[in-house]
N, C-alpha and C positions, 0 to 999 in steps of 0.2 A: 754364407751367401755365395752363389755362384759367381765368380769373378772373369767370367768369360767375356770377352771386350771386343768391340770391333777396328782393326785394323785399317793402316791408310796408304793409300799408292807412295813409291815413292815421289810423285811430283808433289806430294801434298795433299792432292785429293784423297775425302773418304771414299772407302770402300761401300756402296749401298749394304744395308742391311737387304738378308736372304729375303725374295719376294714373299710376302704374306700371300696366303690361298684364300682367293675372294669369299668373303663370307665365313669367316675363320674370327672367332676369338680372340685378339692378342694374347700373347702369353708377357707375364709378368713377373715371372719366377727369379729372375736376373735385373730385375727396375730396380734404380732406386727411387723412393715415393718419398717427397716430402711434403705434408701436407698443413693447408692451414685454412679448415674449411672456412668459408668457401672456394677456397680454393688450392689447388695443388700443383704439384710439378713430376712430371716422370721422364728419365732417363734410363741411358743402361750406365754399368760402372765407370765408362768412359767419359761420361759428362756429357755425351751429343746427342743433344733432340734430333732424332735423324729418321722416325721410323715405325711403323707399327704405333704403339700407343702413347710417344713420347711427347714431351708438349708442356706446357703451362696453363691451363687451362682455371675460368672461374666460370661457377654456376652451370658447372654440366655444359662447358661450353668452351673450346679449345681456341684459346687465344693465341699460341704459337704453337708450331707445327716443326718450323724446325730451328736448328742454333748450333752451329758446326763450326768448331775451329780449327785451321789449316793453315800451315807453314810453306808458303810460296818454294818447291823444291829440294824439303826438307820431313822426314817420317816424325810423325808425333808417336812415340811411344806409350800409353798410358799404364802405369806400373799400380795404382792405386786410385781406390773411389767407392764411395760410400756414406752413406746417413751419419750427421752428428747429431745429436738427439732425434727432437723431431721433424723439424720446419727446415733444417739445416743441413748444407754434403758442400763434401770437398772431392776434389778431383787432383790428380797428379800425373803427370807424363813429361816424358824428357823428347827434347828437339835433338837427335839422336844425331851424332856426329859433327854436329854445332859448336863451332870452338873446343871442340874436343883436342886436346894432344898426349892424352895416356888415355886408357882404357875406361877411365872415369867419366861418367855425364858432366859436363859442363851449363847446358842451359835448360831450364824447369820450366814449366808452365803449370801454373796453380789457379785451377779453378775454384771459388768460392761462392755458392748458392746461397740465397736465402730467398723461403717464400713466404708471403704475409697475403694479408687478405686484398683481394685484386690487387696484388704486387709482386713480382717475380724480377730480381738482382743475382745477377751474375757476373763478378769480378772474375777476371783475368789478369793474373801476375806471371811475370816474364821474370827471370833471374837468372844473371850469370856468373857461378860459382866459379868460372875457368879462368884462364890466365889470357885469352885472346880478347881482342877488342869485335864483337861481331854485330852482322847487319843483318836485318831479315826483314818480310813482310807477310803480317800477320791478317789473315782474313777470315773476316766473322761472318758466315751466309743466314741469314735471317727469310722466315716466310712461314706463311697460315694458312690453313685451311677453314679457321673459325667452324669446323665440323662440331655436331652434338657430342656429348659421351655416346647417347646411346649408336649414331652413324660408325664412330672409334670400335667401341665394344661388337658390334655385327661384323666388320673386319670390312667393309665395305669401303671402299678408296673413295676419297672426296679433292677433288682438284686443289691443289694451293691456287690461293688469288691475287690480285694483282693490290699494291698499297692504294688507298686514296691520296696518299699524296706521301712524297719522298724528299726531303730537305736535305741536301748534299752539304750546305753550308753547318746546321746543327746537328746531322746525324740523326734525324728524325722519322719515321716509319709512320704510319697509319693507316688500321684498317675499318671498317663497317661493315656492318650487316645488321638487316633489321633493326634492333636495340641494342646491338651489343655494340662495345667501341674500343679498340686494343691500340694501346701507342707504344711506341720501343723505340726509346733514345738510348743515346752513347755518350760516354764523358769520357774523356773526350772527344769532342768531333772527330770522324775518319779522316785520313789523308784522302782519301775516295771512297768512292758512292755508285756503283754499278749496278746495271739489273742484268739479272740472267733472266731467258727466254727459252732457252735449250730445251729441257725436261718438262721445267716448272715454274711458274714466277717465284724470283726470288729475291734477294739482294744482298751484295756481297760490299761490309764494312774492313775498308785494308787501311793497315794504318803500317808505315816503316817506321823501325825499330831499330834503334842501335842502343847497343849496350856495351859497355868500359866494364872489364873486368870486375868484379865485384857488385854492379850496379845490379840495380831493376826496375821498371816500369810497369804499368797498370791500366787497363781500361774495363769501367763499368757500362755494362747493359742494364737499362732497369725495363722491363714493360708493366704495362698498366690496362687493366678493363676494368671493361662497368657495364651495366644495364643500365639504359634510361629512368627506367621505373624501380631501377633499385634492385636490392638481392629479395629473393622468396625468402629467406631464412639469414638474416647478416650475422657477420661474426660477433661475436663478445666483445666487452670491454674488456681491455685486457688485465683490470685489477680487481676483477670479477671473479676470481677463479670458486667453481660452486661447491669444491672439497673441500680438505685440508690435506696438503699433501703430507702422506706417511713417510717415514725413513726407514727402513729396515737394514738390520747389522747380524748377517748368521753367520756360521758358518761354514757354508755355503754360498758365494759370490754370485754363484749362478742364479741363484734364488736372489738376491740384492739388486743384481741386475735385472733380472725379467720385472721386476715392482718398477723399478726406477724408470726401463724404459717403455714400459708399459703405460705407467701417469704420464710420461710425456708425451706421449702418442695422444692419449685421451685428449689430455688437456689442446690441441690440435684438430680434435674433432669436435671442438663443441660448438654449436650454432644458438643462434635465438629465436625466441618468437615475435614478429612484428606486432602481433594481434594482444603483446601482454600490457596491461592497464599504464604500468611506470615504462616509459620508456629509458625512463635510467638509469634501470636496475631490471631489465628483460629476461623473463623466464629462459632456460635456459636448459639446452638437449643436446645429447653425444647423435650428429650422424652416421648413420652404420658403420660404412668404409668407404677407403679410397682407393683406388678411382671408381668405383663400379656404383655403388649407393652412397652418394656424398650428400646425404639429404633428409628429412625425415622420415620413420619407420618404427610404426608402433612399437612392432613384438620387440625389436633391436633395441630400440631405445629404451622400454621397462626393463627386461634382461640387463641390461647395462646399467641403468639406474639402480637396482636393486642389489646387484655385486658391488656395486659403490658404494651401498649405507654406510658398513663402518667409517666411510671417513666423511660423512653428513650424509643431512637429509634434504639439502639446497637442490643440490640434480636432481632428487626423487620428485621434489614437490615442483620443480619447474617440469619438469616432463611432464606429471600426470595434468600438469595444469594447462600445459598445451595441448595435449591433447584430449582433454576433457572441450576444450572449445573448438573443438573438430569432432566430436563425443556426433554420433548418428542422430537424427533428429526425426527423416521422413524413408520409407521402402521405396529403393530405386535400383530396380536389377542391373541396371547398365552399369552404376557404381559401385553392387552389393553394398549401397546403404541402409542400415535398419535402425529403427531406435533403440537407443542404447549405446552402441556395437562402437567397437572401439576403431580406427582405421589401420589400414594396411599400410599405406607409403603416399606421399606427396611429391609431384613434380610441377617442373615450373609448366610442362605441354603432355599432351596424352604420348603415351613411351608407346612404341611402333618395333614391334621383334621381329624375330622370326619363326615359321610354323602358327601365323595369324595371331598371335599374342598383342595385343591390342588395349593398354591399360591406360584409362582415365587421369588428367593430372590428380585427384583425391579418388584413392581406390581401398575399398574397404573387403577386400578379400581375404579375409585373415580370419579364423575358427578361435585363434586362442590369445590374443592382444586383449579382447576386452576379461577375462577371469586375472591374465596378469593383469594388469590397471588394478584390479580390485585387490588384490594380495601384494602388488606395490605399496599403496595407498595404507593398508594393514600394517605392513612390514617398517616404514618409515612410521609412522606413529609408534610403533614399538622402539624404534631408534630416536624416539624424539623431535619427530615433527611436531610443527608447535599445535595443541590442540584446536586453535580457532582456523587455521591454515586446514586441519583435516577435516574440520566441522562446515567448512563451506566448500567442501569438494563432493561432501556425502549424498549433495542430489544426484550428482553424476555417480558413486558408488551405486544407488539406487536404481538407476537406468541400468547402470550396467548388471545389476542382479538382475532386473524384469527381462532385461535382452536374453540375459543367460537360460530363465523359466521357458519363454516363449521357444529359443532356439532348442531348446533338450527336444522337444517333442514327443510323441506318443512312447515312445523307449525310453524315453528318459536321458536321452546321451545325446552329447553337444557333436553333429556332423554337419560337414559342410557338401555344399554341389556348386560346379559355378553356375552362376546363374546369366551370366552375360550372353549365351548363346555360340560358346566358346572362343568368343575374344578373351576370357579372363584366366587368371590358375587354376589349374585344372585338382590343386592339391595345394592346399589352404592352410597346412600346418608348415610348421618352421622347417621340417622337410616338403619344398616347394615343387621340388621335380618334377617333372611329368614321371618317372619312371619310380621315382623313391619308395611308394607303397605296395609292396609284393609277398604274394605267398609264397610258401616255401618254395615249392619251384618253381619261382621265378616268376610265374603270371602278376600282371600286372593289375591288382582291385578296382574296382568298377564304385562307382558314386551311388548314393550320397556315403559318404565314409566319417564312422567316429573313430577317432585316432586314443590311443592308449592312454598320451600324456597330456592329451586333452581333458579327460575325463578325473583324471588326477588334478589338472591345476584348476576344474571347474569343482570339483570337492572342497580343493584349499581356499580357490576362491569364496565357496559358501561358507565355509566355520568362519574367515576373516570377513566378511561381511558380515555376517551375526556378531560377530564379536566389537566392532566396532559401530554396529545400530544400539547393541545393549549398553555400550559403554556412553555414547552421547542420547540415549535416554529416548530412541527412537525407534517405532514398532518394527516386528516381524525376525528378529532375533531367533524366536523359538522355530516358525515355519522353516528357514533358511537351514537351521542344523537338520532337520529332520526330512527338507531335502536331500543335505548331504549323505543322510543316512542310508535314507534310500538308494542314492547314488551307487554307492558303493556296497550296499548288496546287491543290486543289477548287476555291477561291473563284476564282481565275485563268481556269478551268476555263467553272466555271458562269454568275459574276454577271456577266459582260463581255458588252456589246452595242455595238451602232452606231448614230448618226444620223446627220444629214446634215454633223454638226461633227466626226462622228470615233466614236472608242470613249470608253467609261465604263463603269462598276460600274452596274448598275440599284441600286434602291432596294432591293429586296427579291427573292426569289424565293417563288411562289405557293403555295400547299397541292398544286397538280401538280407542282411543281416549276421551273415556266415563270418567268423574268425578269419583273419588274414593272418596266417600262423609262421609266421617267419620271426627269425631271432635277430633283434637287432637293437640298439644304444637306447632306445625309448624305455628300459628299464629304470633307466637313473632317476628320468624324471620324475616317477613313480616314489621312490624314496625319500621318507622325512616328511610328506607329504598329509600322513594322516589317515589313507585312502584302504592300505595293508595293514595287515596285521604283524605281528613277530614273527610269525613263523614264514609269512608273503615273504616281508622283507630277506629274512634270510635266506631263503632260495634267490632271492635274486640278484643277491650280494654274490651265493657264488657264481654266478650263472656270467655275472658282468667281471669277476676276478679270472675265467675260465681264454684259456690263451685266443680263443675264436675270437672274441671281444677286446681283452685287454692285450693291447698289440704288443705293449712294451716302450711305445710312443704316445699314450695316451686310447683314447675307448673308441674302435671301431663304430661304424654307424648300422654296418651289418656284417652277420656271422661271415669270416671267414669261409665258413665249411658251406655255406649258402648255395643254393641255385642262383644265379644272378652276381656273385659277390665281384665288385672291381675294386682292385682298391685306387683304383683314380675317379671312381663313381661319385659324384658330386655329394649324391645322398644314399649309398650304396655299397661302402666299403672304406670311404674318407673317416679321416679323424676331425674333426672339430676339436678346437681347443675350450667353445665355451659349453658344449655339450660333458666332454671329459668331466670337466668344472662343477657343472649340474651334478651328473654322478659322483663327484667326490664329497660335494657339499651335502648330497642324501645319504652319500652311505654313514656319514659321521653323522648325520642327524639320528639314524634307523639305528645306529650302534654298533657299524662295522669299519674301524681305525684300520686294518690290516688292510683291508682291501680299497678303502680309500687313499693308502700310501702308496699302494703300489702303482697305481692311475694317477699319481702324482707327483710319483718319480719318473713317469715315462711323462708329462706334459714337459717336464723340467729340462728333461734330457734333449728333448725339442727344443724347448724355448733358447736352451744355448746351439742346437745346429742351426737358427732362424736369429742367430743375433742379438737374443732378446725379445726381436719383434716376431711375436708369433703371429701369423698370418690367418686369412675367416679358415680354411682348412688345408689339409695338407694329406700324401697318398697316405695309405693303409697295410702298406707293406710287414712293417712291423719289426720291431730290434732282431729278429730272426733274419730277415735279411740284409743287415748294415746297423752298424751304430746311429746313424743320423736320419731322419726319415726324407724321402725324395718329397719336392712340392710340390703342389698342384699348382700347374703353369698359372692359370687364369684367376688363381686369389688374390681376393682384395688384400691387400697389407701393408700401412695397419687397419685395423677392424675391430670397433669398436669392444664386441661383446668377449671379441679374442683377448682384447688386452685387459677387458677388466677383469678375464677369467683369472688374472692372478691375484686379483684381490680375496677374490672367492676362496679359494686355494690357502691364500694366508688365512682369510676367518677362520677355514676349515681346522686347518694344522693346528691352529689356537684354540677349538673347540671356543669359538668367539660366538654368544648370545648376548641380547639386551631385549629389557623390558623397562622404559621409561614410565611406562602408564602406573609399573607397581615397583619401581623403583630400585631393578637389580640388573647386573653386570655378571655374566656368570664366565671363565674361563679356566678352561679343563682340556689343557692343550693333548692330544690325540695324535699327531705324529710329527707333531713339533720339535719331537726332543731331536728326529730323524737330524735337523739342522741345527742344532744347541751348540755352544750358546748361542740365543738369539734376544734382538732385541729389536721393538718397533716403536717407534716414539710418533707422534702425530694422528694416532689415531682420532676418531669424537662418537662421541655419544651425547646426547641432548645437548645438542651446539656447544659441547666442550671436550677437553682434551683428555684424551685416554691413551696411555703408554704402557707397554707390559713387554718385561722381559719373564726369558726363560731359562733356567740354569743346565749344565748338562746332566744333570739327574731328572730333568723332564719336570720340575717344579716349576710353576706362574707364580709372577709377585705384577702386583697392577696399579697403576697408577691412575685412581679413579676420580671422575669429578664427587664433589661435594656434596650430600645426599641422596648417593647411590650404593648400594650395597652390593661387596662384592664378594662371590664364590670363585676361588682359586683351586684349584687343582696341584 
């Protein structure tokens, strides 16, 4: 993590953070994020809400703006700061000359975070290590702008506003706006209670301090908001948790760590649905990330759910079941709603961008959410969802196969256009960009466009919906495969071009229908798929092993050697951690260990210069030029599909399948041995526990529930 901090006068006062350029992204590469959706907190390592995107903020909705502590005449040094798990940061800095009489610091200030759901505590402890008796006075400046995420995210300055009312007697704060309502008390009361007018409204909590050698004192801030009408999406109960949390022991720490803080992180994003039947036991879905999508979002949330089967199938069947009741009903271009179709993203108000982006609170712009849904849905019933649980989801499997018929169209292949009259995405696959879809040099494709890994997870979609229409005894099984079949002789057909390295799948084909021949990470998703053949897949095993692609840090999004290639390019040069993921988890599918380890030594390598918390992406540089990869300032992190990526990762190295329906467990660990010994205990398969170590000769022994049969390797 970058531990760059900001500095403070010596009168005490902070130093402003450098002015943000109006209409500018925050960058976040330096935050610390601790989150507990719905809601979060961001700082930089210093501990001071002071700036850009810092804040506490619940429901897309910035409760505090700022939170500055200052030593009347005295420099705060701050020497340390950073995330304790997930929800949780500490902070450190010495009151620098303070009772000092050798060179050693004498007085600390320890900042202690926690954020909870609309709750945000901040403890300040004061200690003095020294041998003088000393006095000071400590000032806390509090103030809001109550700004959206999305006004934060545009970079666009929103005034702080004044309290509704200020209690000097309890230390009490108050603001409003519309429905929102944010209160920030102090324990203890201030010795004073002032407003600044200067800049900004604000209010500055001073409390004098003396400390006797040895002693210390303390005062908490806690704030609090809420919506009148409640959260869209409220937090979980918190003995709800819808895994089982894994343990993993390799060795390899590094790999121990990225699991360990990777579940915590999840476990922080998970939201529920109001709309679920028990309200005391609420289905239950990972929001993408934080800050930027702290909310729901189809494609993110299957993705996510489906990296998480090994350790249940509680998140799968709570996600699909939320979002089966948001499942398309009626055709409404303004929403790109159609029946079937699975949604794109939910807000609490239509999201207002920039470059006319103009998206509906329920917006169904997404090409490839509803085929996942279906091979979610598949894939958990394979892991042991319980059959009556998947047999009343299967009308909506069913919608979502007729959406899938109706959308292929005359060609046969799933393309998207917006249809809002371009308020909407103009590019509808998980590469959302405006710029992400390009030919080789660099031109940027024209609509309607069928994207590569579309057309693969609308294949897997069709075998897994046949497969589970045959299995619960309901028609169209045979039509479904012979769809697919079709499928992928068109696709064979159409997407295949050549460069000077051979053939490959282009990225997409055009609104003419012309190949968009550029090389780029959309290979992965092709693999294990069903879609290739042996001889596809291995061309494109080496193709994604080949250094343009595999950086060294995990799988480029496009060729280095590119026309267009950035590697700070969103969707153009970036690494994705859950894309890497994808590709590692095909190439062990399709039968490429070698080249799935080495896209998984470079995630890993990441995952330790990121702390563990791998972030939604990061630049594209590549171990060629630095051992640690630079970030991409404006990433979410954590993020949801980033962090499950190492669950995926672990399946992978285990050569981890299940099949409940017919009663097997199969692992055949694959480059597991790379971190032997290892051992993972808390896995589940059909709601029970699965443990399997690995010896350093690369042998599995498994610890399997009770009438499952198991293949070891």
């Amino acid at each position: 993590m970058d531990t760059t901090v900001k500095t403070q006068d010596t009168d005490g006062s902070v130093a402003p953070p450098p002015p943000a350029a109006e209409g500018l992204q925050p960058f976040l590469h330096d935050a610390v994020v601790t989150p507990h959706a719905p809601s979060l907190a961001i700082s930089r390592t210093d501990g001071q809400l002071s700036g850009g995107a810092d804040g506490f903020y619940h429901g897309d909705r910035r409760a505090l703006s700022r939170l500055v502590a200052t030593v009347e005449g005295i420099t705060l040094a701050p020497v340390q700061g950073g995330p304790r798990g997930a929800d949780r940061a500490d902070f450190r800095s010495i009151l620098r000359g303070l009772g000092e009489v050798t060179p050693d610091p004498a007085v600390a200030l320890h900042r202690r975070r926690t954020t909870a759901d609309g709750r945000f505590e901040e403890t300040f402890d004061l200690t003095n290590a020294g041998g003088e008796h000393v006095r000071f006075r400590l000032v806390l400046t509090a103030g809001t702008d109550l700004a959206s995420m999305e006004q934060v995210k545009s970079g666009r300055a929103a005034e702080e506003i004044r309290p509704r009312t200020a209690d000097a007697g309890t230390g009490t704060l108050t603001w409003t706006a519309d429905d929102f309502a944010v209160r920030l008390t102090a324990a203890p009361a201030p010795d004073g209670l002032t407003t600044r007018t200067d800049d900004r409204p604000s209010h500055d909590l001073s409390y004098d301090v003396e400390l006797a050698p040895g002693a210390s004192w303390s005062v908490t801030l806690t704030c609090t908001a809420s919506y009148a009408d409640g959260d869209q999406f409220p937090a979980p109960p918190a003995d709800q948790l819808p895994w089982r949390t894994a343990v993993l022991k390799s060795a390899d720490r590094h790999l121990d760590q990225w699991l360990a803080q990777s579940l915590a992180d999840l476990d922080r994003l998970r939201l529920t649905d109001p709309r679920s039947p028990d309200a005391a036991r609420p289905d239950q879905f990972l929001a993408a990330g934080a800050p930027w999508f702290l909310t729901l979002f189809g494609r993110d949330a299957l993705w996510a759910a489906r990296m998480l089967l090994p350790l249940g199938t509680d998140l799968a069947a709570g996600t699909l079941r939320t979002l089966a009741r948001r499942q398309g009903t009626v055709t409404a271009p303004a929403t790109e709603e159609q029946p079937g179709k699975i949604l794109h993203e939910v807000r609490r108000a239509t999201l207002q961008s920039g470059g006319g982006l103009s998206l509906p609170p329920v917006y169904y712009g997404t090409v490839d959410a509803t085929p996942l849904w279906i091979t979610l849905l598949h894939d958990a019933w394979r892991w042991g969802m319980a059959p009556a649980e998947v047999e009343e989801l299967l009308p909506h499997a069913e919608a979502a196969l007729a959406w899938m018929g109706d959308a292929a169209g005359a060609d046969g292949f799933l393309k998207y256009v917006d249809q809002t009259d371009g308020h909407g995405l103009s590019n509808q696959g998980w590469k959302d960009s405006d710029d992400s879809i390009r030919y080789r040099d660099g031109r940027r494709a024209h609509p309607p466009i069928a994207l590569c890994e579309v057309q693969a997870y609308a294949y897997e979609a069709a075998r897994a919906g046949a497969a589970l229409l045959r299995a619960f005894g309901r028609p169209g099984a045979d039509a479904w495969e012979e769809w697919a079949d079709r499928l992928a002789a068109r696709f064979r057909e159409r997407f295949w071009v050549r460069d000077e390295k051979g053939p490959f799948p282009a990225v997409a084909l055009d609104g003419d229908g012309r190949p968009v021949d550029s090389v780029t990470s959309g290979f992965g998703h092709l693999l294990g798929t069903g879609l290739l053949t042996a001889e596809e897949s291995a061309l494109l095993a080496a193709r994604l092993a080949a250094p343009d692609l595999d950086s060294g840090h995990g799988l480029r999004t496009y060729s280095s050697v590119g026309v267009g290639y950035n590697p700070y390019g969103y969707h153009v040069g970036s690494i994705w951690p859950h894309d890497t993921a994808i590709a590692v988890h095909g190439l062990i599918r399709a039968g490429f260990p070698a080249e799935a380890a080495s896209l998984a030594d470079g995630l890993l390598t990441a995952s330790t210069a990121f702390d563990a918390r791998l972030p939604e992406l990061f630049a594209g540089h590549g171990a060629e030029a630095g051992p640690a990869p630079a970030p991409y300032p404006a990433s979410c992190r954590p993020q949801a599909w980033a962090a499950a990526a190492s669950v995926l990762v672990l399946q992978a190295a285990l050569g981890l399948t299940a099949d409940v329906p017919r009663g097997t467990v199969t692992v055949t660990p694959a480059f597991a041995r790379d971190y032997a010994p290892l051992s993972v205990s808390g896995l589940q398969v059909d709601g029970r526990r699965l443990d399997v170590t690995v010896g350093a000769d690369g042998r599995a022994e498994v610890s399997a529930p009770e009438g499952l049969a198991v293949t070891a390797g």
